[in-house]
C-alpha positions as CSV (number, residue, x, y, z in Angstrom):
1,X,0.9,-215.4,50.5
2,X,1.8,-212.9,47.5
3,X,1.6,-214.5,44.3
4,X,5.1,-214.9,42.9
5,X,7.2,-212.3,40.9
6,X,7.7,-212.8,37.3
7,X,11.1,-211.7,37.5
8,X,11.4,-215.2,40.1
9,X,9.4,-217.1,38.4
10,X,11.6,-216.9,34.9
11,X,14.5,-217.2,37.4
12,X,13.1,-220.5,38.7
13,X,11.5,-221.9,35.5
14,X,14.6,-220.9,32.7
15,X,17.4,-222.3,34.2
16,X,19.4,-224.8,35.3
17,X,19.3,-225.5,39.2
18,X,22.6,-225.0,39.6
19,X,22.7,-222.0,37.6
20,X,19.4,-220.9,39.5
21,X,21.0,-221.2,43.3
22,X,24.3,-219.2,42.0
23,X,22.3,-216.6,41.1
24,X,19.6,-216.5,43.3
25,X,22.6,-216.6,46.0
26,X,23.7,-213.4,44.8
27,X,20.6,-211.6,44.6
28,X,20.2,-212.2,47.7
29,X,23.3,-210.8,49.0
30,X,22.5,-207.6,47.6
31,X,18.9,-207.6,48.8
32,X,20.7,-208.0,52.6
33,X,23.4,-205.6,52.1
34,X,20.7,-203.1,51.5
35,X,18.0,-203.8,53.8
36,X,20.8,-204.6,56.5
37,X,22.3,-201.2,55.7
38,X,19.4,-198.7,54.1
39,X,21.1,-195.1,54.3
40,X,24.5,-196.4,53.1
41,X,24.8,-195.4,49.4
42,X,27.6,-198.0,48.8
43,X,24.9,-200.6,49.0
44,X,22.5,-199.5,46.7
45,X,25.2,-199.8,43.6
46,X,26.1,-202.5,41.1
47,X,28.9,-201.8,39.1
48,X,27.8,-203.8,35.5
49,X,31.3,-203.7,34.7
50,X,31.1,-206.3,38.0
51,X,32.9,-209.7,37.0
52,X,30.6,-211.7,39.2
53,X,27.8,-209.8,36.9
54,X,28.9,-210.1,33.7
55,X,29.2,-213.8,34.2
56,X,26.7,-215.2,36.9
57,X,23.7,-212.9,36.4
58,X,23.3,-211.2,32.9
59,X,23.7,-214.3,30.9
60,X,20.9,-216.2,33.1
61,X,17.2,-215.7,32.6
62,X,15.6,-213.5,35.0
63,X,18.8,-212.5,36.8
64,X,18.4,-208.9,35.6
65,X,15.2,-209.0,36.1
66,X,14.5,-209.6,39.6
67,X,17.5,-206.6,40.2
68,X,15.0,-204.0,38.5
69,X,12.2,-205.6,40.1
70,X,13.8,-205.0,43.2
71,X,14.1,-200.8,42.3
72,X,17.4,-200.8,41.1
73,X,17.6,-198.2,37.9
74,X,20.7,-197.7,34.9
75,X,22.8,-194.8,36.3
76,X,25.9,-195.1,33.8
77,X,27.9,-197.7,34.4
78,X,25.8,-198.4,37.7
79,X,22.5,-200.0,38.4
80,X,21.3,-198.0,41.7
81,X,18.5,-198.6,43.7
82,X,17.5,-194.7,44.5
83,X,16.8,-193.6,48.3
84,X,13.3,-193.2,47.5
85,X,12.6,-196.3,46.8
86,X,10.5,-198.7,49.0
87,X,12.1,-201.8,50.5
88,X,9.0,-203.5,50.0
89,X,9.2,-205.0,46.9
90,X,13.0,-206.1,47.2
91,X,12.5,-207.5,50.5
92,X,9.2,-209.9,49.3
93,X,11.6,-211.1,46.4
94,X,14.3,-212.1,48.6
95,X,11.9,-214.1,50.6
96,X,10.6,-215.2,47.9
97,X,13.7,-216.6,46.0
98,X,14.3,-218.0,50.2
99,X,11.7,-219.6,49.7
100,X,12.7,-221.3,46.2
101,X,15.6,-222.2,46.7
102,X,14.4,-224.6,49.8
103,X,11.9,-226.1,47.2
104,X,15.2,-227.0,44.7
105,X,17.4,-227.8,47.5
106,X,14.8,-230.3,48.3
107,X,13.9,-231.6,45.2
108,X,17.8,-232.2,43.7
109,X,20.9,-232.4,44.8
110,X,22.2,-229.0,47.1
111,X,24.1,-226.6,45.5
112,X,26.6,-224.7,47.6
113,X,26.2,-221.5,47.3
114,X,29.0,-218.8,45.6
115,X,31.2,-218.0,48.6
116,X,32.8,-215.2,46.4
117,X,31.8,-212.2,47.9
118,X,30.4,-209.8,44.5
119,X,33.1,-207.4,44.1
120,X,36.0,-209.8,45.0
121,X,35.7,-212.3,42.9
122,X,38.7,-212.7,40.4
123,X,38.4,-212.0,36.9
124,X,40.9,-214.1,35.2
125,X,39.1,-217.3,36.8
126,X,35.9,-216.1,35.4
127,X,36.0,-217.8,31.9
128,X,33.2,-218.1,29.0
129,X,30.1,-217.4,30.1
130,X,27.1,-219.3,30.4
131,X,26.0,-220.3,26.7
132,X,29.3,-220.1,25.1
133,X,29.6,-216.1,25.0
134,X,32.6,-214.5,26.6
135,X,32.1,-212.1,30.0
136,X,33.9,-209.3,27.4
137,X,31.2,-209.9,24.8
138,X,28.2,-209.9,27.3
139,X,29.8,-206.4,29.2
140,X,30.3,-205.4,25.1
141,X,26.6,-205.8,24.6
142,X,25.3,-204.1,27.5
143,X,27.7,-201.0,27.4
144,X,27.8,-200.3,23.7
145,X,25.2,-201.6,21.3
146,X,22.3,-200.4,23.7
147,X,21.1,-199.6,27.6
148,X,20.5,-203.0,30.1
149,X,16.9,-202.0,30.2
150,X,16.8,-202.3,26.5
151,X,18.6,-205.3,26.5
152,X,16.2,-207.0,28.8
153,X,13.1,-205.5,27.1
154,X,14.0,-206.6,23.8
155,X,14.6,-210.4,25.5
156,X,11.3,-210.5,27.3
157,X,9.9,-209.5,23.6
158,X,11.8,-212.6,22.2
159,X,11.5,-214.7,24.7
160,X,6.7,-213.9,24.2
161,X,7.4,-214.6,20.3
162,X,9.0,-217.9,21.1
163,X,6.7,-219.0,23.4
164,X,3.9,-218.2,21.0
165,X,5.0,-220.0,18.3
166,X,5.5,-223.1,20.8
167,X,2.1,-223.0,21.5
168,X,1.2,-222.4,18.1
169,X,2.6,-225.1,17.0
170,X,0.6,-227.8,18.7
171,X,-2.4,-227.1,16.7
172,X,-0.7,-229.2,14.5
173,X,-0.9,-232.4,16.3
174,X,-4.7,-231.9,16.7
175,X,-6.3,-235.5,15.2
176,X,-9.5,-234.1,14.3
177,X,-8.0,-231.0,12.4
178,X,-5.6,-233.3,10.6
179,X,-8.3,-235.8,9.8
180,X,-10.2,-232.9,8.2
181,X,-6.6,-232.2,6.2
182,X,-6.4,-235.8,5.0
183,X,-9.8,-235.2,3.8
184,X,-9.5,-232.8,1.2
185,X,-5.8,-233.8,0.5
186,X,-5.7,-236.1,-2.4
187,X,-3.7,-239.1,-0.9
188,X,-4.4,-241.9,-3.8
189,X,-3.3,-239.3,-6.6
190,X,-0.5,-237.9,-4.7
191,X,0.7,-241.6,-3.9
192,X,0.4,-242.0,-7.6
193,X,2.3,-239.3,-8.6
194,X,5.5,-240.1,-6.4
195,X,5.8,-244.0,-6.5
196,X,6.5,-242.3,-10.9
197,X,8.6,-239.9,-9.1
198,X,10.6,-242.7,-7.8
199,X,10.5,-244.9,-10.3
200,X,11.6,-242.4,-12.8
201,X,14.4,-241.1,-10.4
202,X,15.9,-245.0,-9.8
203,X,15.9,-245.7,-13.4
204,X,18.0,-242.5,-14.0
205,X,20.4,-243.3,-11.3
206,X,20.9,-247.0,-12.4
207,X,22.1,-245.1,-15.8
208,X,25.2,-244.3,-14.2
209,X,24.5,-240.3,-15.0
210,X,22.3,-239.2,-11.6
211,X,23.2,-239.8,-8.3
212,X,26.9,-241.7,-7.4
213,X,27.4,-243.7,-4.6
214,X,28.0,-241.0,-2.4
215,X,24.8,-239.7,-2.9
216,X,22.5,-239.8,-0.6
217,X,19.1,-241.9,-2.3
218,X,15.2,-240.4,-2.0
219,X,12.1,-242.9,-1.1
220,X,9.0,-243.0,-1.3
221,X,8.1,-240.1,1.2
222,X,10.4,-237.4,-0.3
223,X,8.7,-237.8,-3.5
224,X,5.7,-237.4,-1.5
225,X,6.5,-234.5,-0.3
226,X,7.8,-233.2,-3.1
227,X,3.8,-234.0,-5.0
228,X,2.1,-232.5,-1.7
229,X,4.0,-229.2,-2.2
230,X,3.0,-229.1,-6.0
231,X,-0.5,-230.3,-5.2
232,X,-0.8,-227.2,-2.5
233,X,1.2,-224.8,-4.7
234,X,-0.9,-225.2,-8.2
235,X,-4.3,-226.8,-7.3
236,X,-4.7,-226.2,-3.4
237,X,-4.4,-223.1,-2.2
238,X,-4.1,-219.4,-3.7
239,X,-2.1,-216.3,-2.9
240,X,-4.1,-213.0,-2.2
241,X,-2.3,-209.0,-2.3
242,X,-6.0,-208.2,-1.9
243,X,-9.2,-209.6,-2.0
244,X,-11.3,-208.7,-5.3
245,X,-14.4,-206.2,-4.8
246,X,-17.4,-208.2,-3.1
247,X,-19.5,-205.6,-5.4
248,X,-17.9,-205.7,-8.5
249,X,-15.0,-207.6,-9.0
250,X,-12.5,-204.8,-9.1
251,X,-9.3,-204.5,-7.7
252,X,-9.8,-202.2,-4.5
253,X,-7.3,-200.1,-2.4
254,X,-6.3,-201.0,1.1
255,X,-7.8,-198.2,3.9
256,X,-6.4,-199.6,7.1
257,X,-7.6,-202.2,9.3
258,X,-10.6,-202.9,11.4
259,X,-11.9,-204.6,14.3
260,X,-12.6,-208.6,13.9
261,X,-15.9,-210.1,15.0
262,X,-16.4,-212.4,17.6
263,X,-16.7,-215.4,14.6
264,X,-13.2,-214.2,13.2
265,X,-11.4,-214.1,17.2
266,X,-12.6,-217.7,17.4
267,X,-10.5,-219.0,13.7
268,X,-7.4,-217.1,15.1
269,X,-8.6,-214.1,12.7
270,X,-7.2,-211.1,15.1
271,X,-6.2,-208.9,12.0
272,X,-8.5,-207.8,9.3
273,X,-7.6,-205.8,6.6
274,X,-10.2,-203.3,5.0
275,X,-10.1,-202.6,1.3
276,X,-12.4,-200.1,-0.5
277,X,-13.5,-200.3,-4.3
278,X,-12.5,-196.9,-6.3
279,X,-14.8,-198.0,-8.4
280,X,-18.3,-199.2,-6.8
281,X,-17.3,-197.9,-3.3
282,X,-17.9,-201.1,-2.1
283,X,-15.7,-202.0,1.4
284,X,-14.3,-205.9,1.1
285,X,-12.6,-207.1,4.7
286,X,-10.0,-209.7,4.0
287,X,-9.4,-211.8,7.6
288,X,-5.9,-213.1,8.4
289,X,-7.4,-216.5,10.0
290,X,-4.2,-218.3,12.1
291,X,-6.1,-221.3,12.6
292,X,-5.3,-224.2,9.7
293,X,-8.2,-225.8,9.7
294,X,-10.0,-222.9,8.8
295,X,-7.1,-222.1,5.9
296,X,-8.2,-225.6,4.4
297,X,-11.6,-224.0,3.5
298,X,-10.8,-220.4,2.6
299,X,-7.9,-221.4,1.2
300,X,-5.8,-218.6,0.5
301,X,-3.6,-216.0,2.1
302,X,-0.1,-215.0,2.0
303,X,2.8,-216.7,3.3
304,X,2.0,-217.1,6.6
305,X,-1.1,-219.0,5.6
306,X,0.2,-221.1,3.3
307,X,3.0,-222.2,5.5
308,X,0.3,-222.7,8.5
309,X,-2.0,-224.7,6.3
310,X,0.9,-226.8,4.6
311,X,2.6,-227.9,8.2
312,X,-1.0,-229.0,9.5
313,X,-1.2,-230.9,5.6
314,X,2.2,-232.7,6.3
315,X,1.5,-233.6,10.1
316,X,-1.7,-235.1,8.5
317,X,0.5,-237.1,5.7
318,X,2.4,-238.3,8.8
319,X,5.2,-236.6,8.1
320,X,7.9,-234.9,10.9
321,X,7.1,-231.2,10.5
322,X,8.3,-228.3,11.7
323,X,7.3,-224.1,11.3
324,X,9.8,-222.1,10.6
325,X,9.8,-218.4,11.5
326,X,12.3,-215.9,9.7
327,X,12.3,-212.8,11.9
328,X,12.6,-210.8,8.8
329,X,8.7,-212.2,7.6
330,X,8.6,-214.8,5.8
331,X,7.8,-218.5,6.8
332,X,7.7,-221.9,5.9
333,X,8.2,-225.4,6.5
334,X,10.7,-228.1,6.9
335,X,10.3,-231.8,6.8
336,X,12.4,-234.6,7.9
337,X,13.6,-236.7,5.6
338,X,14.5,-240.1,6.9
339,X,16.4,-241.3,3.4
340,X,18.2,-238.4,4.0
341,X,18.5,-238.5,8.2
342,X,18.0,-234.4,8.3
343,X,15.3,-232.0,8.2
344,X,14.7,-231.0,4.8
345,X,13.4,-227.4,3.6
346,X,10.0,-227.1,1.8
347,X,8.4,-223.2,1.1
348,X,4.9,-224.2,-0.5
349,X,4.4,-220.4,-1.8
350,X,7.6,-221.3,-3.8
351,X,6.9,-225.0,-4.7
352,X,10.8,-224.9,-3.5
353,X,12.0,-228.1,-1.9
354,X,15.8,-228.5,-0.3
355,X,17.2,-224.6,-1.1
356,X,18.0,-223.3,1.6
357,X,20.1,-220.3,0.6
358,X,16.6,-219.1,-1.6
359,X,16.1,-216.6,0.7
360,X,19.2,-214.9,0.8
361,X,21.2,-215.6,-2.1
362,X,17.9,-215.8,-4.2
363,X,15.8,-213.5,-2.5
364,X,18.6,-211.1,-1.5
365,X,17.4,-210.9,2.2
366,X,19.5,-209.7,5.2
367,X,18.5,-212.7,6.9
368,X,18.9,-212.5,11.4
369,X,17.1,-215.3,13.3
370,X,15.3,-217.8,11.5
371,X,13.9,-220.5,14.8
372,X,12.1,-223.7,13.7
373,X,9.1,-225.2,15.9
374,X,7.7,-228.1,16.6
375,X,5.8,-230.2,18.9
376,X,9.0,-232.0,20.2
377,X,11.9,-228.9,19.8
378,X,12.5,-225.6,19.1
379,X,15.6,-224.9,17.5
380,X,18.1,-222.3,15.8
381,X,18.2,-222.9,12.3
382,X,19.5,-220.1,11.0
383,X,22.6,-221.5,10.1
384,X,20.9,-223.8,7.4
385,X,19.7,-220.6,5.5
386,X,22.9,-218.0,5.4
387,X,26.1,-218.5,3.6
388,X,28.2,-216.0,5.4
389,X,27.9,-216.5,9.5
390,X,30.3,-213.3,10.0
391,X,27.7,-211.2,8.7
392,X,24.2,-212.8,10.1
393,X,25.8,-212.2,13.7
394,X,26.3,-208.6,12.9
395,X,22.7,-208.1,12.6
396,X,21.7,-210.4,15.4
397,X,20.9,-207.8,18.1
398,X,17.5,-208.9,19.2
399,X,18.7,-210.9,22.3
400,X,22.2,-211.8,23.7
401,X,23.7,-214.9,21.6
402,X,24.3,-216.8,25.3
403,X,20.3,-216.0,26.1
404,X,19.3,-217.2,23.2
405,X,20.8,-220.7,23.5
406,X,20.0,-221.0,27.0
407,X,16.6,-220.1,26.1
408,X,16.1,-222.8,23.6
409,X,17.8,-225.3,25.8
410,X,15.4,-224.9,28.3
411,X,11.8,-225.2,26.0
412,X,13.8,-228.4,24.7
413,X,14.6,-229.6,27.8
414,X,10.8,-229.2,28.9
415,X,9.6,-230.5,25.9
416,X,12.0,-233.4,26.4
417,X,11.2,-234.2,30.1
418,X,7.8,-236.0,29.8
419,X,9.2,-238.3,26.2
420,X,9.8,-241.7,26.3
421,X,13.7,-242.6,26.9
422,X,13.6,-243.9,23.4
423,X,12.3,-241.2,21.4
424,X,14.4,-238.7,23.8
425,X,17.5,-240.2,22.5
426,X,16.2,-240.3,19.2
427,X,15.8,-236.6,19.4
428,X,19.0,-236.3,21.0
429,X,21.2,-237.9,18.3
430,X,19.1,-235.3,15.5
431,X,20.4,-232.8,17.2
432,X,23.9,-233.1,17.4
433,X,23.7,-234.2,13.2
434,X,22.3,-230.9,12.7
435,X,24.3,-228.8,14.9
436,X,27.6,-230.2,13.0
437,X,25.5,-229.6,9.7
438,X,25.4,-226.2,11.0
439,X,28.9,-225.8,11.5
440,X,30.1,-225.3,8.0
441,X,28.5,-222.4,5.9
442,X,26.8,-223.6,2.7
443,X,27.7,-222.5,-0.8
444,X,25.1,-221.3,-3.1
445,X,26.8,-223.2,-6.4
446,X,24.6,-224.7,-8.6
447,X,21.4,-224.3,-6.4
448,X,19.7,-222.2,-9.3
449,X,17.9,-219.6,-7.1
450,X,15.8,-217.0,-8.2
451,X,14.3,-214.0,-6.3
452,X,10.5,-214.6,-5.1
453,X,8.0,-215.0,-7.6
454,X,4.6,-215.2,-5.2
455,X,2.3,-211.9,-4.6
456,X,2.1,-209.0,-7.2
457,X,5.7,-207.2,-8.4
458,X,4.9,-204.0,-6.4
459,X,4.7,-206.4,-3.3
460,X,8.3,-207.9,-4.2
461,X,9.8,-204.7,-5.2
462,X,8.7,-203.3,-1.6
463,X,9.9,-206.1,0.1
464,X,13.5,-206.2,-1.6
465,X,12.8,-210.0,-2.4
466,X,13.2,-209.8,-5.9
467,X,16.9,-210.7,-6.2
468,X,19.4,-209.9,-9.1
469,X,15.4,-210.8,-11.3
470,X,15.4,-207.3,-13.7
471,X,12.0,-205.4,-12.8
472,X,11.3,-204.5,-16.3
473,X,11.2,-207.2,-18.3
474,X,8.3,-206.8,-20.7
475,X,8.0,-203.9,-23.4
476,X,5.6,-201.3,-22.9
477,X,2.0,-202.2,-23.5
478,X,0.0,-199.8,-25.6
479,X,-3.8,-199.7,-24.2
480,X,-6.3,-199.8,-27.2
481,X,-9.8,-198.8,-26.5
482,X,-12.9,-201.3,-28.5
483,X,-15.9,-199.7,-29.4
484,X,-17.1,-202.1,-26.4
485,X,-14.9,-200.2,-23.8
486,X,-15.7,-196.5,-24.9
487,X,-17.0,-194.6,-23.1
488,X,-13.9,-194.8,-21.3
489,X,-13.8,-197.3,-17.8
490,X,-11.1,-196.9,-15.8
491,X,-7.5,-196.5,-16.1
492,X,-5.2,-197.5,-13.3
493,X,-1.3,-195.6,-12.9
494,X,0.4,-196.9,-9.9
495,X,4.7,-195.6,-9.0
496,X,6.0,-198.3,-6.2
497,X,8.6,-196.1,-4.1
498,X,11.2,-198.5,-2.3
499,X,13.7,-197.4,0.5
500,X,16.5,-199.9,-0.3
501,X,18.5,-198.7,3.0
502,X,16.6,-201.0,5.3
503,X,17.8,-198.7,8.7
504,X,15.7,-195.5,6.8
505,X,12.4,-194.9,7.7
506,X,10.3,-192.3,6.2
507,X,9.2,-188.6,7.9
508,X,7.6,-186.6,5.8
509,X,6.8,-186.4,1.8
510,X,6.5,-183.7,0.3
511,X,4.5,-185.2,-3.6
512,X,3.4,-183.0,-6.8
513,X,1.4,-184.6,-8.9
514,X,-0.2,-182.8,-11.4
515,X,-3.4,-183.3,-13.8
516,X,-6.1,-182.2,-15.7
517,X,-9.7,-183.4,-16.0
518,X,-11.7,-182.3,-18.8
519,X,-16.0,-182.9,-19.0
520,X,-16.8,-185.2,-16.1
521,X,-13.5,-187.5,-16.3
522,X,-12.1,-188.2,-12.7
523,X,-8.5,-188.7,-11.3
524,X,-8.2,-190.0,-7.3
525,X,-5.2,-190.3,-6.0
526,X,-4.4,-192.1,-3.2
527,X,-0.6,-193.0,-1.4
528,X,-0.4,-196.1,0.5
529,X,2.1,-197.9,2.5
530,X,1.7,-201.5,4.1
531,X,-0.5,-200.4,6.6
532,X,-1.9,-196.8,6.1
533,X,-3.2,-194.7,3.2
534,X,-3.8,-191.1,2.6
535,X,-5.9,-189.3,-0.3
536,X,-4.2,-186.7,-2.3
537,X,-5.0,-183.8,-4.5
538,X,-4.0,-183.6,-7.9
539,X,-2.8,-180.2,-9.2
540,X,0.9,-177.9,-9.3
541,X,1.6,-177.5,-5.9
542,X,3.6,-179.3,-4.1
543,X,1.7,-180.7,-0.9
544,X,3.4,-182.8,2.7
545,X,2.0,-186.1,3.8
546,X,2.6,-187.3,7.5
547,X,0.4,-190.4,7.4
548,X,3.4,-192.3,6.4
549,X,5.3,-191.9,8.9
550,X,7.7,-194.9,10.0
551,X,7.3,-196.7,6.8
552,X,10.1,-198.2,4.4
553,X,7.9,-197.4,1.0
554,X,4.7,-196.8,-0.2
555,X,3.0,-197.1,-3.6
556,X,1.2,-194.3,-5.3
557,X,-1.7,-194.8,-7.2
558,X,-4.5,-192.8,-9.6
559,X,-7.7,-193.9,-10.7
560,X,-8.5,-192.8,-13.9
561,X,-12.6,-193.2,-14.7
562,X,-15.8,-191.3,-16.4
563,X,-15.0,-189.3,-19.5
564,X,-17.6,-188.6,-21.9
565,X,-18.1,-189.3,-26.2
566,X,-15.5,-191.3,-28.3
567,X,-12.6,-188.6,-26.5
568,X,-13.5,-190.0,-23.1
569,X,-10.3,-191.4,-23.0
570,X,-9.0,-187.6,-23.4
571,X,-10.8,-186.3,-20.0
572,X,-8.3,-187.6,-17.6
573,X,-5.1,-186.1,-18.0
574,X,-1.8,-187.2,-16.2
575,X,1.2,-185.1,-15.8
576,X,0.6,-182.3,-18.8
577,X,2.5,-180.6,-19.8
578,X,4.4,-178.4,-22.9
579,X,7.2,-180.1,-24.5
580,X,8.7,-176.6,-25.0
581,X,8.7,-176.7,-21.1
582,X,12.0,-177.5,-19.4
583,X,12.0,-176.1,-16.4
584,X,8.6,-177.0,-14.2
585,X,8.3,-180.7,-13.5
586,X,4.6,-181.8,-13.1
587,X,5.2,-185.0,-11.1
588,X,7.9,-184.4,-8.1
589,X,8.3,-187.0,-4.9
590,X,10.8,-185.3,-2.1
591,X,11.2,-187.7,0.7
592,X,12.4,-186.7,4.2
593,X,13.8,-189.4,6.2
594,X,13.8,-189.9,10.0
């Protein structure tokens, strides 16, 4: 027997069974009509604009699928299965989704199947579809914003992040890895810390001036997550832009990537950034390890290991965790607070607990899907973290709005099949607290949010996560060489070039940047985006750099170094140039866009 079809197994395994035999019902009528009738064109097209197709097969998982697994192409406002396509392939998925539907008929309750033939069946009794999206909005999607294919693509990309991240996730609940948490967490202090925490906080609430009535009170654990964040955010863990020189200590220059060992693949470390020393030469690999347990020795990373390493910290403190995953990169945690009766949000690279609207009112960040996972849900939460609904859904183009919530539906409802009846329930009654927390946007009053103040300001700046935060605060610092430092070291000028219009991506650059060296003083320059770099040449002439490509910004930098005598600082020379001169510019940046 051939091994099923992906396209039937997500049909199968994503849906509802009654929502599986409607469609499966339907596919099968248009795998007869064609077999039954090969050399009729008729046959071999779907109109999308098809009311039985907007609402019974592109909002369900796999529908579309199994159509394009069958042959059938976008022709228009068509899918058409060509002539010189073999019936092969459709005719072993109809026998296959035969075959299924005998196995659900027999394992639940029958569902009749749609007696509406496809292209009769009446519009105005057609309704919402599946999920809550209209048929209008679904045909909306699929004609205007982009092709089917895409649509679909884009969905089965979704839908291998999700399940990723559900996977991920049950690291977590490891015993021995959280054991090994618990064992460089300090528990006694920590415990310490919050039952002041609370002490403090009761005594300025029976004051009459903190919280009233209506307020809702902390305990002992929300003060105890409140001293693990601190804990992980000033003593714990440490943020790295790039690891210092294993040679000499300096601060080296990102070359690329390269390949992980076999020791890195087994801690989760399947990228590994390569950084080279302008000064010593030296090459210094810096591992991005996905595993926790590993974290709680090395100890440092960006946001993504710190948010890793802190869930695993707070499953081990025994508290309700969850990972959340803002698809435009960042994440971070969020912790259920049972004084509270909702999940509360904690960033550890921020030492932020319960503000929400940080990342977009704070961090000024177009914000899109933002999915929290845990060992018993997946959920939407991006509703928590945005302030203005109307606009969030106008970025929101990843995946139909109806997919989405079927999709996460469906890894609840699995996750939810094998828990006690109890803790189901449990589970249950969470859910529909948040979801009416989610109906009404939040306001940003009072919150006090900043823009982000983890990893170095050209890192911020680049990322457009610095907020309404002015980038110049300090006055200019005047370099003074001690007899100690001469013969000059090293001088380092770095320019951070941002494009603020997120939907522009770079082309070309055409950069002039010129310079004079004098004895045997030395300038490098080198251009460098997130995750390429190109050398340059110093000098009057303008010169084009591809290597950036794609990119949203890049940072420029030149290494100043050698120089000879007490004028060593004089033999490196940036940007010369007569002040009678008004006409020739020695530093230029033309960017072409895509």
């Amino acid at each position: 027997m051939a091994p099923i079809l992906s396209s039937v197994k997500q049909l199968v395994n994503e849906n509802t069974a009654k929502d599986f035999m409607t469609a499966s019902d339907i596919l099968i009528k248009f795998a007869n009509n064609v077999l039954q009738h090969p050399s009729e064109q008729k046959y071999r097209r779907i109109r999308l604009g098809n009311p039985t197709v907007e609402t019974k097969l592109l909002p369900v998982c796999g529908a579309m699928e199994c159509l394009f697994e069958m042959g059938f192409t976008e022709d228009g406002e068509f899918l058409t299965l060509p002539m010189s396509a073999p019936l092969s392939l459709l005719s072993q998925l109809k026998t296959q989704l035969e075959n299924e539907r005998g196995i659900v008929q027999k394992s639940s309750t029958p569902v009749a199947p749609s007696s509406s033939a496809p292209e009769t069946t009446n519009p105005s009794s057609a309704g919402q579809a599946s999920g809550g999206q209209s048929r209008q909005q679904v045909a909306s999607l699929a004609n205007s914003q982009m092709n089917l294919s895409e649509i679909v693509r884009k969905e089965q990309d979704f839908h291998r992040r999700l399940e990723s991240q559900v996977q991920h996730v049950l690291v977590y609940e490891d015993r021995r890895k959280q054991q090994k948490a618990r064992e460089v967490i300090p528990i006694a202090q920590l415990q310490k810390e919050a039952e002041a925490k609370l002490e403090q906080l009761n005594k300025y609430a029976s004051t009459g001036d903190g919280q009233t009535d209506s307020s809702p009170k902390l305990d002992l654990q929300d003060c105890l997550v409140l001293a693990l964040l601190n804990w992980f955010k000033n003593s714990f863990f440490k943020w790295v832009d790039a690891p210092a020189c294993g040679g000499c200590g300096g601060k080296p220059n990102a070359v690329g990537s390269i390949q992980p060992t076999a020791e890195e693949l087994r801690f989760g470390g399947n990228r590994v950034e390569n950084y080279k020393c302008p000064t010593c030469q030296t090459f210094t690999k810096f591992v991005r390890y996905n595993d926790p347990e590993k974290l709680l020795e090395t100890r440092e990373g960006r946001c993504g290991e710190w948010a890793n390493c802190f869930t695993l910290c707070c499953r081990a403190m025994n508290f309700e965790a969850r990972y959340v995953l803002d698809w435009t990169d960042h994440v971070w945690t969020e912790v259920y607070s049972n004084s509270q009766q909702r999940w509360v949000h904690c960033d550890p690279c921020e030492n932020t607990c319960d503000k929400p609207l940080l990342y977009e009112v704070g961090w000024g960040k177009k914000l899109t899907y933002i999915i929290a996972f845990s060992v018993d849900d997946v959920e939407d939460v991006t509703w928590r973290y945005t302030s203005n609904f109307e606009e969030i859904l106008k970025r929101r183009n990843e995946c139909r709005e109806n997919w989405l919530v079927r999709t996460l539906y469906n890894m609840d409802k699995q996750k939810w099949s094998s828990m006690p009846e109890a803790k189901r329930n449990v589970r249950l009654k969470r859910k529909i607290v948040e979801l009416v927390e989610f109906m009404t946007p939040k306001k940003a009053d009072g919150k006090n949010l900043s823009g982000r103040t983890t990893g170095s300001l050209a890192w911020r700046l680049a990322r457009g996560e610095l907020g309404d935060q002015p980038v110049n605060k300090a006055e200019p610092y005047v370099f003074k060489l001690t007899e100690k430092e001469k013969p000059w070291l090293m001088m380092i000028f770095t320019v951070v070039i941002v494009v603020v219009e997120s939907t522009l991506k770079i082309d070309s650059i055409d950069i002039k940047v010129d310079c004079s060296t004098y004895e045997n003083g030395r300038i490098n320059w080198m251009i460098c985006s997130d995750e390429t770099c190109a050398m340059l040449k110093g000098g009057p002439s303008l010169q084009t750099v591809t290597d950036l490509s794609g990119q949203t910004g890049f940072t420029l930098t030149a290494s100043l170094s050698g120089g000879t005598g007490d004028a060593a600082w004089q033999h490196t020379q940036l940007f010369r140039q007569s002040s009678e001169d008004t006409v020739i510019c020695p530093f230029e940046i033309l960017i072409r866009f895509q």
